[in-house]
Each structure stands twice: as structure tokens, then as C-alpha cells.
C-alpha positions as CSV (number, residue, x, y, z in Angstrom):
1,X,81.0,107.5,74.6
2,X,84.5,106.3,73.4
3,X,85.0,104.7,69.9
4,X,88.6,104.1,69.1
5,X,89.1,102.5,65.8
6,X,92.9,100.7,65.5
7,X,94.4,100.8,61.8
8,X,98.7,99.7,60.6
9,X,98.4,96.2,61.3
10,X,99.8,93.6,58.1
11,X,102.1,91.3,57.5
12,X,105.7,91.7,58.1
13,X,108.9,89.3,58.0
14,X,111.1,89.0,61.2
15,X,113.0,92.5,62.1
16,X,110.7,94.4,60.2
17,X,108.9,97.5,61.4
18,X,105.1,98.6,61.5
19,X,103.0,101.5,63.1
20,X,100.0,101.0,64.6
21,X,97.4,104.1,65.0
22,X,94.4,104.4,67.3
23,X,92.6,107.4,66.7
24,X,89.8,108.6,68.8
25,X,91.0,108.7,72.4
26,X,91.1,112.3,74.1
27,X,93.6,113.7,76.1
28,X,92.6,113.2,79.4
29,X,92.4,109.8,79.2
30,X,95.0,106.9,79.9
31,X,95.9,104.6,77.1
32,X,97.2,101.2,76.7
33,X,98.2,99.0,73.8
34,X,97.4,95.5,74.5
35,X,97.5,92.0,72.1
36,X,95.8,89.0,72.4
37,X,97.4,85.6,70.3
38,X,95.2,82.7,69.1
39,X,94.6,80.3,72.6
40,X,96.5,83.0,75.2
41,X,95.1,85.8,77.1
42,X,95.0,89.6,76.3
43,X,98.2,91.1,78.0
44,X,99.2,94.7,78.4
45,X,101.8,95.6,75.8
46,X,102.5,99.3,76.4
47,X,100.4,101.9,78.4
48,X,100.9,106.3,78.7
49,X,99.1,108.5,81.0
50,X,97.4,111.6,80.4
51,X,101.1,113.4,81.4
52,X,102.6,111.1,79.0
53,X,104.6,108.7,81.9
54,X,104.9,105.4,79.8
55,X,105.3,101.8,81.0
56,X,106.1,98.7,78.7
57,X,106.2,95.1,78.7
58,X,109.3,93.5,79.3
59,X,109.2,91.9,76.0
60,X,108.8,95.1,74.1
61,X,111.0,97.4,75.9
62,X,113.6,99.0,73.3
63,X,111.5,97.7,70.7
64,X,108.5,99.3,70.9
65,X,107.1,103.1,71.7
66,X,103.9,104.5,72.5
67,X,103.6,108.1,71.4
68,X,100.0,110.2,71.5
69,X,98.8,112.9,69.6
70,X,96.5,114.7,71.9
71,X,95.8,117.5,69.3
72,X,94.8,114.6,66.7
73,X,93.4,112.9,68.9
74,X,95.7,109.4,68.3
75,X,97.3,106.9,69.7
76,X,100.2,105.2,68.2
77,X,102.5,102.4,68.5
78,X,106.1,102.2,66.9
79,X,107.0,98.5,66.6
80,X,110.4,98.1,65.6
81,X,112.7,94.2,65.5
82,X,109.6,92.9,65.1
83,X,109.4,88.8,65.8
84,X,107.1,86.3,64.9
85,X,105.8,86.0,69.2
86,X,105.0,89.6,68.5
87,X,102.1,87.8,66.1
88,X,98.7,89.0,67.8
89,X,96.1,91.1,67.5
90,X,96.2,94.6,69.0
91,X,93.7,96.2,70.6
92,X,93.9,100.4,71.8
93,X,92.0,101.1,75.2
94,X,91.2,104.2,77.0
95,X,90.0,104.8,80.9
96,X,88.3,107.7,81.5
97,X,90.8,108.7,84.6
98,X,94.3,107.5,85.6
99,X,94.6,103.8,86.5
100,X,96.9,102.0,88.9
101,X,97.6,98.9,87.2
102,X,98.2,100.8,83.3
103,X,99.2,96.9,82.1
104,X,95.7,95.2,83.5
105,X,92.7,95.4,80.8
106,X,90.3,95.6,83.6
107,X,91.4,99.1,84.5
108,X,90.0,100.3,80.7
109,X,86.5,100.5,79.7
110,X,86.7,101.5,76.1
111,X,88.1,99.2,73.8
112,X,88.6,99.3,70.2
113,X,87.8,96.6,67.5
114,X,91.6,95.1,66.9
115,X,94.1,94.9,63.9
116,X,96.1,91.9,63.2
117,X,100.2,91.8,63.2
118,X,101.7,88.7,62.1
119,X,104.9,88.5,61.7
120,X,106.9,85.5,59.6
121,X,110.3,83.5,60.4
């Protein structure tokens, strides 16, 4: 079993910055970053593969970067020109093999418990 524990969220202004960890996952497993905002569903934010391929979300690209740290066993997400629809909160996930769709929560089956960016105008 799988238990990834998120930590980094706060409270930023507008064009601020914040880093979000997710430790736990191993190496052999794909991980996504995905965020969920009061009355929308959970999209896919940013996803990397065991060989460190990466895919983003159009509204994140050249803001945000997902980076892993298979020795440490973490996850992390760079958020950078953050803006207030960037106000969620994030969740890591990990699949046990390589997944076709890296941007679909269905293709993950560990999850971890969420931290909350807001970000303020």
C-alpha cells in the first residue's frame, strides 16, 4: 500500500510562487498532480512517468513544473505566476504502472489527502 502525504500549500497573492511536495511515491510509479476548486471537478494539473516524460495542463504550461525525487522518494510541484483560478486544492496520485491517459484521475489508485492553495487578487 501507497500513502502519499501532500505538504507547501498557503496563501499567496497573485504572481507569487509556492512548492508543493508529495512524498511517498516510488519510482516505478506514474504521478500526477491534480486540483479540485469548491463546486468544479478534479482535473489533471501535471503528470511524469516513471522515465520522467511530463505532460501539463494547458493552463499551467510555463508556469508550473513537476520534478521527482526518486531517491527521496518525492514528488514536487513548482508553481510559479501563480493566479487566483489557480485557487484549489491539490491532491498527489500514483498508479502502480504506466497509464495512457496521465491527466484522467481514473487511471490512479493511490491518492493523497490534499493541501489547499489560494491565491488572492
Amino acid at each position: 500500500q501507497v500513502q502519499l502525504v501532500e505538504s507547501g500549500g498557503g496563501s499567496v497573492q497573485a504572481g507569487g510562487s509556492l512548492r508543493l511536495a508529495c512524498a511517498g511515491p516510488g519510482y516505478n510509479y506514474s504521478l500526477g498532480w491534480f486540483r479540485q476548486a469548491p463546486g468544479k471537478d478534479r482535473e489533471g494539473v501535471a503528470a511524469i512517468a516513471f522515465d520522467g516524460t511530463t505532460v501539463y495542463a494547458d493552463s499551467v504550461k510555463a508556469r508550473f513544473t513537476i520534478s521527482r525525487d526518486n531517491a527521496k522518494r518525492i514528488l514536487y510541484l513548482q508553481m510559479n505566476t501563480l493566479k487566483p483560478e489557480d485557487t484549489a486544492m491539490y491532491y498527489c496520485a500514483a498508479a502502480d504502472f504506466g497509464v495512457g491517459h496521465p491527466m484522467a484521475a481514473y487511471e490512479y489508485n493511490y491518492w493523497g489527502q490534499g493541501t489547499q492553495v489560494t491565491v488572492s487578487s
